[in-house]
N, C-alpha and C positions, 0 to 999 in steps of 0.2 A: 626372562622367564623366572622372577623372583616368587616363589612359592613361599615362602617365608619372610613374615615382616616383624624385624624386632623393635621394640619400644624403649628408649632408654630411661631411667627414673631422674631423680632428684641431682644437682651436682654436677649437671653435663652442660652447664652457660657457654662453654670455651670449645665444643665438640661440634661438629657438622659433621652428615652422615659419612664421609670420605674417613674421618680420622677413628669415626666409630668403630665403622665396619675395620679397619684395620686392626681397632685391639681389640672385639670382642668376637668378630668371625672365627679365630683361632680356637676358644674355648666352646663356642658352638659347636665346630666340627668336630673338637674331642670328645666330646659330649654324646655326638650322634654315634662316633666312632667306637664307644664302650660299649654303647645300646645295640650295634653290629650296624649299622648305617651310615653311607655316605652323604656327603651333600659337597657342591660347588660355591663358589662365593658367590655366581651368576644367579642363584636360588633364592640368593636373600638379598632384603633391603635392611636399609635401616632409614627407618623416620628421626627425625631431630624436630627439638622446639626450643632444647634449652637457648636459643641465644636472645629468645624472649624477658630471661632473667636476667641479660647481660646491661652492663650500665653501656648507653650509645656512645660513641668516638674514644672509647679506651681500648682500642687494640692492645696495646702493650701496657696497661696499668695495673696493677694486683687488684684483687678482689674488693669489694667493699669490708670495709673495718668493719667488725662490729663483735661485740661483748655482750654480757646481760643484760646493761641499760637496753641495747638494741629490743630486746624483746617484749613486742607491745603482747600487752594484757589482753584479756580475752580469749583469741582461736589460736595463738600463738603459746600462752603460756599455760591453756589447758591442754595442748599439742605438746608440750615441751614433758607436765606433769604425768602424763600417758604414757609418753615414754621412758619415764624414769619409776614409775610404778613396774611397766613391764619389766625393764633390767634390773630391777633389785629384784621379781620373783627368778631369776635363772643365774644370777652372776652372786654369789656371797660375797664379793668386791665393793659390791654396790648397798650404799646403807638405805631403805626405804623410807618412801616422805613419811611414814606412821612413825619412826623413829625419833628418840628424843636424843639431839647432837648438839654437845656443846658450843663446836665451832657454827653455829648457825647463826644466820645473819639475817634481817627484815627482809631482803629479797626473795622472794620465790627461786627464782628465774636464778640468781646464783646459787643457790641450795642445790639445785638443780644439777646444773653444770658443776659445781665442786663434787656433788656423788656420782655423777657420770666418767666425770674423768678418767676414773679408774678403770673402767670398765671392757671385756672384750669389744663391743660395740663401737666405741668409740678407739682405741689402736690406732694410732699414727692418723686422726683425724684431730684438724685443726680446729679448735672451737669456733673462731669468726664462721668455717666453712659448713658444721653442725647447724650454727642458727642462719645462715645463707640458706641451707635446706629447708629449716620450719618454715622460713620468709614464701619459698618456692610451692609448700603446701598451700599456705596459707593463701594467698595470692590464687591457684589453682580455684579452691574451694569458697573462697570469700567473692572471688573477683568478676563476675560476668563473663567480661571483655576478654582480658585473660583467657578465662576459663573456652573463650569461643577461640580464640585467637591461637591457644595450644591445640584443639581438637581441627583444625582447619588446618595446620601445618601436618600435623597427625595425617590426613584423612588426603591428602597430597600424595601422602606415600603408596595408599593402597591403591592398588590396579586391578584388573579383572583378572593376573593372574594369580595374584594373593589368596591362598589356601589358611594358612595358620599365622595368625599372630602372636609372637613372644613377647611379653611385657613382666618390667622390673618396676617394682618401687611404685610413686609416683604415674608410673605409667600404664600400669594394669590399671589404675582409676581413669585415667584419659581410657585407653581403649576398652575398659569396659562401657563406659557411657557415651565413645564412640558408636559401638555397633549399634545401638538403640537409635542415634540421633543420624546417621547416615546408614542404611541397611545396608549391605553388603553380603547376599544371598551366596558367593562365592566362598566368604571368608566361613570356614567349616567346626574351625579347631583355638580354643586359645589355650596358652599355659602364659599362667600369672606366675611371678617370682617376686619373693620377702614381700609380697599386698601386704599395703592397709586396707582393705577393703576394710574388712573385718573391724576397723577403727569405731566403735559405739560414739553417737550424738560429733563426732568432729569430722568422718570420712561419711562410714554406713548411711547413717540416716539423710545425710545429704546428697547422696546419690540421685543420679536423673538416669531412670526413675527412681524415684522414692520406694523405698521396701514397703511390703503390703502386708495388712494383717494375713496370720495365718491360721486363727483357730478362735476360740473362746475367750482364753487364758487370756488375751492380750498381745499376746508376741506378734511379729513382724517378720518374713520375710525376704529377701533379698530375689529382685526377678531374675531369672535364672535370664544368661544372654541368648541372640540369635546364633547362636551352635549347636554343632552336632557332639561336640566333644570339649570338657572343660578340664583343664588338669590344673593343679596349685601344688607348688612345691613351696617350703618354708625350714627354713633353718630354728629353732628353740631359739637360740640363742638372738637371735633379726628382732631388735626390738621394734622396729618399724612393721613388723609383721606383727602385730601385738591381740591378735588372734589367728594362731597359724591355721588351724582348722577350717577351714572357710565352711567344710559341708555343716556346720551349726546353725549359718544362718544362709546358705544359697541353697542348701539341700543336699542330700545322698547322692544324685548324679556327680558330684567334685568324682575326678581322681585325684585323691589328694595323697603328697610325699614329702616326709621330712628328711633333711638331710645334716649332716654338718660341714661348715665352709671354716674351720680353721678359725684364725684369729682376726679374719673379717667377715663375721655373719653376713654382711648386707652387701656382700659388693656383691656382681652381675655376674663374675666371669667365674668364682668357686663354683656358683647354683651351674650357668650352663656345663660346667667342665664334668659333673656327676652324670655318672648311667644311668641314674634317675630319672634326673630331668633327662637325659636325651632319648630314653626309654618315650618319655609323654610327648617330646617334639615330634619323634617315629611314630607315636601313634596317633599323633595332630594332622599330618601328614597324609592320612589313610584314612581317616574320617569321613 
C-alpha cells in the first residue's frame, strides 16, 4: 500500500531502492512528524535508476576518475557555468565568471571548479563526484536512450496505489516528464525538491513537453503537470535549484517554500527532515 513514491536525484549510481529507503525514509518521517503526520515505511516506495550511470562489472571499483579535462564542451560546460554563476550570486565565497582573477587559467571548466570549491554547495563533495553529476544531467537531457531507459525504471515503481510523488534533483525532471509520457490518473500530488526545472535553454526549454508561449511579449510557459496539487520546496543556497521560484515559469498554482538545509543545500534528507516540506507531502497526500 505504497501511497508515496520518492525519486532520488543525481549521485545515487551505487544505491538500489532497499539501501534508499533505509537512509532517506527516516528523514521523511521526520518531516511528516513536525507537520503533525504519520506515515509507515509500508506507505512508501522508492524508485532507483541510478545504476544506469554505473560503469558494468565494477562492483567493488571507485568511481570513474575524472577532473576538468573530463568536461566536455557544450551541455556539460554551459551546465557547469550555470552553476557557478548561481553560487557566486548567494555565497560571497564564490568569486563570479564576470570577475577579473588573476589566478585564471584558459580553461573554463577549471575556473569553474577552482571558484566552486569554496563554496557551501560543494562541502565535503568530491570534485571527480561534482562533474559525475553534470555527466548524469547531461546524459539524462542529451541522451534519448537514456533518457527512455531512466523514465522506464521510473515508471516500474508506480502502482495504482501511488498518490504522491516526491522528487529531488535530477529526479523531479524524470518525474515531471514522467507524468506527461505515462498518465497516471491516480498520482494526485507532486513536491519537487532543489528542481532544475527552472534551468533556462539547458533543463526548461527541453522539457517533453516543451513550455508554450504564453502571451504576446514572447515568454513561454511551463505546462503545468497532470495534478491536482504541486508543491516545490528550494533551499537559496541549492545551486542546482538555480531558479528556486518555479511559480515564474509553471504558474501561481506552485505551492512553493524555501528553506535552509545547513551546509548541504542540496542533499535530500535536510529538504525532507523540514516541517515545510512535510507540511506539502501532508497535503500531497489529501489532494
Amino acid at each position: 500500500m505504497a501511497k508515496v513514491l520518492v525519486v532520488h536525484g543525481i549521485g545515487q549510481e551505487f544505491e538500489g531502492p532497499g539501501t534508499l529507503g533505509d537512509r532517506i525514509f527516516p528523514a521523511l518521517r521526520d518531516g511528516l512528524a513536525r507537520a503533525g503526520t504519520r506515515i509507515s515505511l509500508d506507505e512508501v516506495a522508492f524508485a532507483s535508476y541510478g545504476e544506469l550511470f554505473r560503469r558494468p562489472g565494477e562492483f567493488l571499483a571507485p568511481a570513474p576518475y575524472f577532473d576538468a579535462s573530463s568536461i566536455d564542451q557544450g551541455f556539460e560546460e554551459e551546465l557547469l557555468m550555470a552553476l557557478w554563476e548561481r553560487a557566486a550570486e548567494y555565497d560571497k565565497r564564490v568569486v563570479p565568471p564576470q570577475a577579473e582573477v588573476l589566478a585564471r587559467t584558459p580553461s573554463v571548466a577549471r575556473r569553474a571548479l577552482a571558484a566552486l570549491s569554496g563554496s557551501r554547495f560543494l562541502s565535503g563533495v568530491a570534485e571527480r563526484a561534482f562533474i559525475g553529476a553534470l555527466k548524469q544531467v547531461s546524459a539524462y537531457m542529451c541522451d534519448d536512450d537514456i533518457r527512455a531507459s531512466v523514465q522506464d525504471m521510473v515508471a516500474q515503481a508506480v502502482t495504482a496505489d501511488t498518490r504522491l510523488v516526491v522528487a529531488h534533483s535530477l529526479g523531479s525532471v524524470v518525474a515531471y516528464e514522467l507524468l506527461f509520457s505515462r498518465p497516471r490518473p491516480q498520482v494526485r500530488a507532486l513536491v519537487t525538491l532543489g528542481s532544475p526545472l527552472g534551468l533556462r535553454n539547458l533543463v526548461f526549454d527541453r522539457l517533453r513537453p516543451a513550455p508554450r508561449p504564453s502571451g504576446e511579449d514572447g515568454r513561454v510557459t511551463g505546462v503545468w503537470p497532470p495534478v491536482e496539487m504541486w508543491g516545490n520546496v528550494a533551499d537559496e543556497g541549492d545551486i542546482v535549484a538555480v531558479e528556486p521560484d518555479l511559480r515564474r515559469l509553471f504558474g501561481d498554482g506552485i505551492r512553493q517554500a524555501i528553506v535552509y538545509n545547513g551546509a548541504h543545500p542540496h542533499d535530500m534528507r535536510p529538504y525532507l527532515e523540514d516541517a515545510v516540506t512535510g507540511q506539502l507531502i501532508a497535503a500531497g497526500l489529501n489532494a
